[in-house]
C-alpha positions in Angstrom: 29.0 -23.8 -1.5 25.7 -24.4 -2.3 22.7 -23.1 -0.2 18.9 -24.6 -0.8 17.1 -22.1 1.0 17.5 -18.8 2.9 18.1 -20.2 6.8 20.9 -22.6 5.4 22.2 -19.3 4.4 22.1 -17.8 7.2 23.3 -21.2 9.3 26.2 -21.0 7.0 26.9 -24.7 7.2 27.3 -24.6 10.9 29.3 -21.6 10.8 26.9 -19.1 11.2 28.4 -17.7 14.3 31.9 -17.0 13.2 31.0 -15.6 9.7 28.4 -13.5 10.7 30.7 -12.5 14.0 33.3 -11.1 11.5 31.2 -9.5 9.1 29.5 -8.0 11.5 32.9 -6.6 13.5 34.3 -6.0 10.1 31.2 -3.3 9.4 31.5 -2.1 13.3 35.1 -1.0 12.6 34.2 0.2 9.2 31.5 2.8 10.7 33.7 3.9 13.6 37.2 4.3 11.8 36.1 7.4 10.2 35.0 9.0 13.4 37.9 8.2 15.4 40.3 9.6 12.6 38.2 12.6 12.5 38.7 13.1 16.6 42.0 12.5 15.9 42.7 14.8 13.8 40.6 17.5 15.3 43.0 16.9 18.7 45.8 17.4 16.6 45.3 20.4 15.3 44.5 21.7 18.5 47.9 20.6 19.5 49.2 22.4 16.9 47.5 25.3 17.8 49.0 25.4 21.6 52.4 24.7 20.5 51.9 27.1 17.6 50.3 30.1 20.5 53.4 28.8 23.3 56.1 29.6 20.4 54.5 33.4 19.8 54.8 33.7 23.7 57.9 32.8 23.7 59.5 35.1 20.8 57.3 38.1 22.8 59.1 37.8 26.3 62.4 37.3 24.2 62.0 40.5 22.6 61.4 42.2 25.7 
């Protein structure tokens, strides 16, 4: 496709809306994917961590 100036561009032959839309949820998801994984993983390793403490408890009141 071929644009003759900049706001034909941006109207995108009528289908502004729906390009820009997308691209513009595309980058949204981009930018917040990295967070989330990162909360993610930070919540599993606490899990981790608890199980990890609750299994010591346990072997320490076995022993007793």
């Amino acid at each position: 496709m071929q644009w003759n100036s900049v706001g034909e561009f941006f109207a995108m032959g009528g289908y502004a809306l729906y390009v820009w839309g997308s691209f513009g949820a595309c980058a949204l998801l981009m930018i917040a994917e990295p967070f989330l994984a990162k909360r993610r993983l930070s919540e599993v390793r606490k899990s981790l961590i608890r199980e990890r403490l609750a299994d010591e408890l346990e072997l320490q009141q076995r022993s007793q």
